[in-house]
SEFIZA-3560 file (N, C-alpha, C; in Angstrom, 3 decimals):
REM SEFIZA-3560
<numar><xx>-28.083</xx><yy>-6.689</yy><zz>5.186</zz><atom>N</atom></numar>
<numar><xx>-29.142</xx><yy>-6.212</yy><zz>4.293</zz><atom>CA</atom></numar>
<numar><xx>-28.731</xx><yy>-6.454</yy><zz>2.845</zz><atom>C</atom></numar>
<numar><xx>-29.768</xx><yy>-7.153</yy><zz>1.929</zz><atom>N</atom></numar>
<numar><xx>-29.490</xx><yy>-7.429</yy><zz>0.585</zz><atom>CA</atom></numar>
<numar><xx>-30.202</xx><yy>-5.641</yy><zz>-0.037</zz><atom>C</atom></numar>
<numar><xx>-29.418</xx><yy>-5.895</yy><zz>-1.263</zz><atom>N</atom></numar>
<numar><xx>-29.586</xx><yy>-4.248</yy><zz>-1.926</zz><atom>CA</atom></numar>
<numar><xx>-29.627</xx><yy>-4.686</yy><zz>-3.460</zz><atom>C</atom></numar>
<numar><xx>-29.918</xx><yy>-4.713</yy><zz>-4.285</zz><atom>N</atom></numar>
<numar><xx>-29.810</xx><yy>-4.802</yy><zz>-5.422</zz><atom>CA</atom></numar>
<numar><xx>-30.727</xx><yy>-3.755</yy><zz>-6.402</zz><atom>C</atom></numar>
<numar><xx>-29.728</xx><yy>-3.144</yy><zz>-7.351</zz><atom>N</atom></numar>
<numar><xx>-30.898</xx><yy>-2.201</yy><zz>-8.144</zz><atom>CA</atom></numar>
<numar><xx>-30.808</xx><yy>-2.548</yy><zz>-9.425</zz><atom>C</atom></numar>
<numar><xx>-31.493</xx><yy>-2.423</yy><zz>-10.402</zz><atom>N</atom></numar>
<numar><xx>-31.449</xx><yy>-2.708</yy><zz>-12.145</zz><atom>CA</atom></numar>
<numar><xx>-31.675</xx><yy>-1.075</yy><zz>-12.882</zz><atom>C</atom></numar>
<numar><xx>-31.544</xx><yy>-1.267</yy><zz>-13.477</zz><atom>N</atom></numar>
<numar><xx>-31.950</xx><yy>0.166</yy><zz>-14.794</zz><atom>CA</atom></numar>
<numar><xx>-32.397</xx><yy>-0.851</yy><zz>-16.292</zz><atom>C</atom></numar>
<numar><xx>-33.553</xx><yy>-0.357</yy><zz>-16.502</zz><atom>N</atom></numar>
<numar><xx>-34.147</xx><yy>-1.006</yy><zz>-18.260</zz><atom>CA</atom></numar>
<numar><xx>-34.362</xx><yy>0.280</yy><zz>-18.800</zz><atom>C</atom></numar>
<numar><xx>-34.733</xx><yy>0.069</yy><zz>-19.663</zz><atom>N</atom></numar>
<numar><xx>-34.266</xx><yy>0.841</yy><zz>-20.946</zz><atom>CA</atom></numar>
<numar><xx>-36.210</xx><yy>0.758</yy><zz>-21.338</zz><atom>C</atom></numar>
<numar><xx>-36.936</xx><yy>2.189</yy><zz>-21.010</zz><atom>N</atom></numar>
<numar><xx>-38.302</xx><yy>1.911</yy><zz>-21.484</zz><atom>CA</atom></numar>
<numar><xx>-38.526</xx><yy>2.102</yy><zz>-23.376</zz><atom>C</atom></numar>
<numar><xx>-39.381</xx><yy>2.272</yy><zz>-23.489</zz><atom>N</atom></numar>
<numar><xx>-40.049</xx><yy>2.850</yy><zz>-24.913</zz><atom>CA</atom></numar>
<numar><xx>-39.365</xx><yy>4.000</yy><zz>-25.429</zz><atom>C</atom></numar>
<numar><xx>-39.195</xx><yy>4.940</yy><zz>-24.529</zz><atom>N</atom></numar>
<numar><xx>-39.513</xx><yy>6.548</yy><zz>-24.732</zz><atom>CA</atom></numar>
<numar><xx>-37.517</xx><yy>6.569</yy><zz>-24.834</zz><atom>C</atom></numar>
<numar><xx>-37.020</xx><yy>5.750</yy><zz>-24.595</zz><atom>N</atom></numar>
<numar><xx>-35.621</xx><yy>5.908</yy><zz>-24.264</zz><atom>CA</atom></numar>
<numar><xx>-35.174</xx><yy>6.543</yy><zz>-23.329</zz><atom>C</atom></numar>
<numar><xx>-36.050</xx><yy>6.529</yy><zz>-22.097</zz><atom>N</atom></numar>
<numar><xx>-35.793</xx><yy>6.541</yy><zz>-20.711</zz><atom>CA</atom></numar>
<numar><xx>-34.949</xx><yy>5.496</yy><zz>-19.824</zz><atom>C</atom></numar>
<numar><xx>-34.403</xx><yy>5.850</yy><zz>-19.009</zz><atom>N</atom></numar>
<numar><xx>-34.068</xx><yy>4.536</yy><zz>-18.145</zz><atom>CA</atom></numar>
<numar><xx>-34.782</xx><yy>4.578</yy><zz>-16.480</zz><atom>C</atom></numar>
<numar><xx>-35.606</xx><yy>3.260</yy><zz>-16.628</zz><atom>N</atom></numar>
<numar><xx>-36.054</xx><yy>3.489</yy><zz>-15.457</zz><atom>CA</atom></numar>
<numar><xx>-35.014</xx><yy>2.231</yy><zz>-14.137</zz><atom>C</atom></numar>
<numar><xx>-35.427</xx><yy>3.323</yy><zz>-13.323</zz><atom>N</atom></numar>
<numar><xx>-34.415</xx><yy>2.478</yy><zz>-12.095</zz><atom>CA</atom></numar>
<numar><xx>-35.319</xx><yy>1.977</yy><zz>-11.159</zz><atom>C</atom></numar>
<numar><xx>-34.715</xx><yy>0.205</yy><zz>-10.719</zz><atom>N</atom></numar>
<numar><xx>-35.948</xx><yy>-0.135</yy><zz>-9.379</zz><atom>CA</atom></numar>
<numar><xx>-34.983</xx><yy>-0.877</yy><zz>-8.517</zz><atom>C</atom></numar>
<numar><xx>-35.402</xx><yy>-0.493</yy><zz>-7.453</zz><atom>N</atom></numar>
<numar><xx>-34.219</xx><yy>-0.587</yy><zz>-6.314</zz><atom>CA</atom></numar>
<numar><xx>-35.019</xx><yy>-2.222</yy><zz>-5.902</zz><atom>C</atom></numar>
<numar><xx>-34.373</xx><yy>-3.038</yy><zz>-5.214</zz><atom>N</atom></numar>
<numar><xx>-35.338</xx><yy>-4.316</yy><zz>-4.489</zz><atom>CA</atom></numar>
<numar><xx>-34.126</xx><yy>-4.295</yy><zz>-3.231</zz><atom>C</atom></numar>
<numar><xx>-35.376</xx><yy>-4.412</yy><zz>-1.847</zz><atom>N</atom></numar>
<numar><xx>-34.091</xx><yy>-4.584</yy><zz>-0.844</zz><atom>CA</atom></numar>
<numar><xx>-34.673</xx><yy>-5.751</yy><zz>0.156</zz><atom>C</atom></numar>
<numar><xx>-35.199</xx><yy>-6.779</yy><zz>0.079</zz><atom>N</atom></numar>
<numar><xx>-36.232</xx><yy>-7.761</yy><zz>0.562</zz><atom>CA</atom></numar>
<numar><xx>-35.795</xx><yy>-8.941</yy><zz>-0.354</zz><atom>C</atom></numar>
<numar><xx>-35.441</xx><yy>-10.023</yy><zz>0.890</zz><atom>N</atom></numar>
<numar><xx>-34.984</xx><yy>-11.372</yy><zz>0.283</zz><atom>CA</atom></numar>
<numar><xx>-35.941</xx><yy>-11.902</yy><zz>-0.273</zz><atom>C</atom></numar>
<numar><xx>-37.323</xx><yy>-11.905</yy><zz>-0.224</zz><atom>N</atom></numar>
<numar><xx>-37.956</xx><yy>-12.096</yy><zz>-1.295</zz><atom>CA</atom></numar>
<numar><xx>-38.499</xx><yy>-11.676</yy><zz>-2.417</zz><atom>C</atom></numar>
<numar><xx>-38.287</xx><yy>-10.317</yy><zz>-2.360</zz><atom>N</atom></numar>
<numar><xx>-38.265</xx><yy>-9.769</yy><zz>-3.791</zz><atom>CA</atom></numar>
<numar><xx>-37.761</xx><yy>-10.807</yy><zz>-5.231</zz><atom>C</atom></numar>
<numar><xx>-38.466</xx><yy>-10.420</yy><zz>-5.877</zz><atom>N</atom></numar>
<numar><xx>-38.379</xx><yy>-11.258</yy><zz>-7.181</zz><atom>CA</atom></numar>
<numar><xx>-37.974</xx><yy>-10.056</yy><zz>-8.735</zz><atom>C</atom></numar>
<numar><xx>-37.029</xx><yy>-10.425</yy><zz>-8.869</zz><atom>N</atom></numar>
<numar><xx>-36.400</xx><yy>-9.603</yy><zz>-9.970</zz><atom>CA</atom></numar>
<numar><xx>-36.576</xx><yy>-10.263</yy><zz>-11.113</zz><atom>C</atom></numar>
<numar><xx>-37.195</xx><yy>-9.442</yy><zz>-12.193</zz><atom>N</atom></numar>
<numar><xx>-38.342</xx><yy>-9.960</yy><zz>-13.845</zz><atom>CA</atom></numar>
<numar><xx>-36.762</xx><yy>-9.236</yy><zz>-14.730</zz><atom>C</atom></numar>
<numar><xx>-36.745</xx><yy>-9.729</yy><zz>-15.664</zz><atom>N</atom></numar>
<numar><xx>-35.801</xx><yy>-9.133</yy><zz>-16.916</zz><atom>CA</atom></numar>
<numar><xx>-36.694</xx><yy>-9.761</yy><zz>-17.792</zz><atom>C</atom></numar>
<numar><xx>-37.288</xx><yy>-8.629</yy><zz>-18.149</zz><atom>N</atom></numar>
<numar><xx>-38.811</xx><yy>-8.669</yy><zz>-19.150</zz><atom>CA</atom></numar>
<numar><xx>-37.815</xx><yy>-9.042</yy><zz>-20.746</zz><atom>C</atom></numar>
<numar><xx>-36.739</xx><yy>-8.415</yy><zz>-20.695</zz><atom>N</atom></numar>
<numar><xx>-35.912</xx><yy>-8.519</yy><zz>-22.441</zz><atom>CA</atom></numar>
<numar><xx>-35.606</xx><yy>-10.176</yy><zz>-22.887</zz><atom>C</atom></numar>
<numar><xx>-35.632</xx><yy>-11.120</yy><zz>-21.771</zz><atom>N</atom></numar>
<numar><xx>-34.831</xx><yy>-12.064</yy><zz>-21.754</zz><atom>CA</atom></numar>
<numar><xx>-35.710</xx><yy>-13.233</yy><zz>-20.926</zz><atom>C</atom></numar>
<numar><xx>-36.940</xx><yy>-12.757</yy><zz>-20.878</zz><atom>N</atom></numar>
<numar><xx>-37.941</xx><yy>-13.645</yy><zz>-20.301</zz><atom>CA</atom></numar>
<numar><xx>-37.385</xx><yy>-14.528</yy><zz>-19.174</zz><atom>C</atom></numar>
<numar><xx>-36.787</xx><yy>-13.871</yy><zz>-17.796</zz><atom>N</atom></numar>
<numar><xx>-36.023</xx><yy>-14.559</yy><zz>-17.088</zz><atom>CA</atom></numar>
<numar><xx>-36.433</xx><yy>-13.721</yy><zz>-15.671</zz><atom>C</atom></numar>
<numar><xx>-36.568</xx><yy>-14.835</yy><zz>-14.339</zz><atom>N</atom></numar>
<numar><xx>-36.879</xx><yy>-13.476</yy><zz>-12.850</zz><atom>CA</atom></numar>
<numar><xx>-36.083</xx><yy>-14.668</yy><zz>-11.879</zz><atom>C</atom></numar>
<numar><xx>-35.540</xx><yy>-14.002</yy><zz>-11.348</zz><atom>N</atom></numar>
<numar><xx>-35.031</xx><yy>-14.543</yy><zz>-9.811</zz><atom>CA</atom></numar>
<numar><xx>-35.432</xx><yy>-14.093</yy><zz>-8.506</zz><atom>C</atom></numar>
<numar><xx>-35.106</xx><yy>-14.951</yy><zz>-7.644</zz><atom>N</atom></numar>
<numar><xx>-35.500</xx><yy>-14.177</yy><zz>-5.711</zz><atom>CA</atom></numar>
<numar><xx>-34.067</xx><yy>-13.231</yy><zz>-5.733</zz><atom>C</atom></numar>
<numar><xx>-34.002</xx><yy>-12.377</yy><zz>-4.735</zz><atom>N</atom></numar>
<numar><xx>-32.885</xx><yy>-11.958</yy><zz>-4.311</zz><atom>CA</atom></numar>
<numar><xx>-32.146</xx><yy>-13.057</yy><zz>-3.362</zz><atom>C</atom></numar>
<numar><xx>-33.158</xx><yy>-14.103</yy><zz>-2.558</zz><atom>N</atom></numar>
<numar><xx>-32.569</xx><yy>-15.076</yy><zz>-1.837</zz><atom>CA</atom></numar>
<numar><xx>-31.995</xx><yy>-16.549</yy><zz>-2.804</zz><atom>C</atom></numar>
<numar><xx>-32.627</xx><yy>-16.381</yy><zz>-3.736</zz><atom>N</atom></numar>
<numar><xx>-31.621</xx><yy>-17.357</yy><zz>-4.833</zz><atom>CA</atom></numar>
<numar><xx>-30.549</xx><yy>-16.933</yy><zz>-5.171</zz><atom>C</atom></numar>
<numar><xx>-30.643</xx><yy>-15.916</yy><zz>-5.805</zz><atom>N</atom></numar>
<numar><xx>-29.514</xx><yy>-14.868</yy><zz>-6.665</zz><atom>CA</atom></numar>
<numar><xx>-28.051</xx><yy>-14.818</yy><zz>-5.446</zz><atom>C</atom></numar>
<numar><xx>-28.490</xx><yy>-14.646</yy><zz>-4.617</zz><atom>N</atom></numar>
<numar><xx>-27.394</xx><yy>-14.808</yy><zz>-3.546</zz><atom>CA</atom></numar>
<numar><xx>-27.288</xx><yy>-15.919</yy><zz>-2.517</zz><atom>C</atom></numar>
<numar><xx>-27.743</xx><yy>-16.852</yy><zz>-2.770</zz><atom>N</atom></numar>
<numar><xx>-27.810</xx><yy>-18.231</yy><zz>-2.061</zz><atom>CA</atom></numar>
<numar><xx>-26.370</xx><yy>-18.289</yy><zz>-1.202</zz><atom>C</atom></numar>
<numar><xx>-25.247</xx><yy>-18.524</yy><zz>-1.714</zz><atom>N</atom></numar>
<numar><xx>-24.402</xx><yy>-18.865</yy><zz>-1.565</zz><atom>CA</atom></numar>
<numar><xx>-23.300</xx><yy>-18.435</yy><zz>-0.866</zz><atom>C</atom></numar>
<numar><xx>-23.772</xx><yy>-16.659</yy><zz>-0.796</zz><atom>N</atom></numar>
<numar><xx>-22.767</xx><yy>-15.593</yy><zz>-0.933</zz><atom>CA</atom></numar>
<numar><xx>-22.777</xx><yy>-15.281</yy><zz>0.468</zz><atom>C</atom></numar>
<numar><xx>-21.459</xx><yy>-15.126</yy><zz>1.310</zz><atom>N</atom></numar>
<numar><xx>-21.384</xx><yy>-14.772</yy><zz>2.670</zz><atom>CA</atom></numar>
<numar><xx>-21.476</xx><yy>-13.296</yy><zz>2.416</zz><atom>C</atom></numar>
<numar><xx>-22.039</xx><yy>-12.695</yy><zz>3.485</zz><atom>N</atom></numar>
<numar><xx>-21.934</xx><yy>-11.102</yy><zz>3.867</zz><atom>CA</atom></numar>
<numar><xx>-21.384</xx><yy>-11.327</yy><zz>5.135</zz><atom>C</atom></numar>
<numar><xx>-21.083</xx><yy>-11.853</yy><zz>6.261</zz><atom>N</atom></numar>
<numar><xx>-20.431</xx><yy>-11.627</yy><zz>7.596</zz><atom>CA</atom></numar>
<numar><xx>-18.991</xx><yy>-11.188</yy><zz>6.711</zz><atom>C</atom></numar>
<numar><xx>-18.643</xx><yy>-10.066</yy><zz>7.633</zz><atom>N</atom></numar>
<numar><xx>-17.013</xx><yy>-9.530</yy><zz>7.514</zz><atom>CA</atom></numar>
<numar><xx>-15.902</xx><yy>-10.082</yy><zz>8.250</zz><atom>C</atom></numar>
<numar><xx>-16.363</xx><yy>-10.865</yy><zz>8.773</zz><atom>N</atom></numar>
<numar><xx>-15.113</xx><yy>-12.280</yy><zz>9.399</zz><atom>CA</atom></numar>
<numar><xx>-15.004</xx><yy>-12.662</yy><zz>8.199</zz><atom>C</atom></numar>
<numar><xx>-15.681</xx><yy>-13.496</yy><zz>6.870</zz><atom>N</atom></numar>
<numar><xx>-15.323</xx><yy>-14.007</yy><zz>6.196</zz><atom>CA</atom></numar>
<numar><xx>-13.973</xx><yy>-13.714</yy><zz>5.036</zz><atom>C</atom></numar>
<numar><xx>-13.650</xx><yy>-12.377</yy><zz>5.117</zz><atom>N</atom></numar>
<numar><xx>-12.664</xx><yy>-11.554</yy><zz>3.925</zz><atom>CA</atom></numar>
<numar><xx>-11.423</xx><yy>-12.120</yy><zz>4.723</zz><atom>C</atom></numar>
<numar><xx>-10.226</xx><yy>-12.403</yy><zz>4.224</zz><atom>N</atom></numar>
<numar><xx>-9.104</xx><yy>-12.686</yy><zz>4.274</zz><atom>CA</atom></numar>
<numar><xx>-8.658</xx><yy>-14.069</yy><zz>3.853</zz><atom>C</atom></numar>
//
């Protein structure tokens, strides 16, 4: 299972938190005019636990 969460920084000087847990979820960074998949963002990256050593 992919997990990824962000925190931004609203108006009010709140921080709001948004969890995404779906390989296609698409993550926006509104400050920096920039969004990725969660399945891009981690393309590469093994999660099986055979892989550590």
């Amino acid at each position: 299972m992919i997990q990824l969460m962000t925190y931004s920084k609203q108006n009010d000087q709140q921080w709001l938190l948004t969890e995404y847990d779906r390989e296609e979820a698409v993550i926006h960074f509104n400050s920096f005019e920039f969004e990725i998949s969660l399945s891009d963002l981690y393309d590469e990256v093994d999660f099986s636990l055979n892989s550590v050593g």
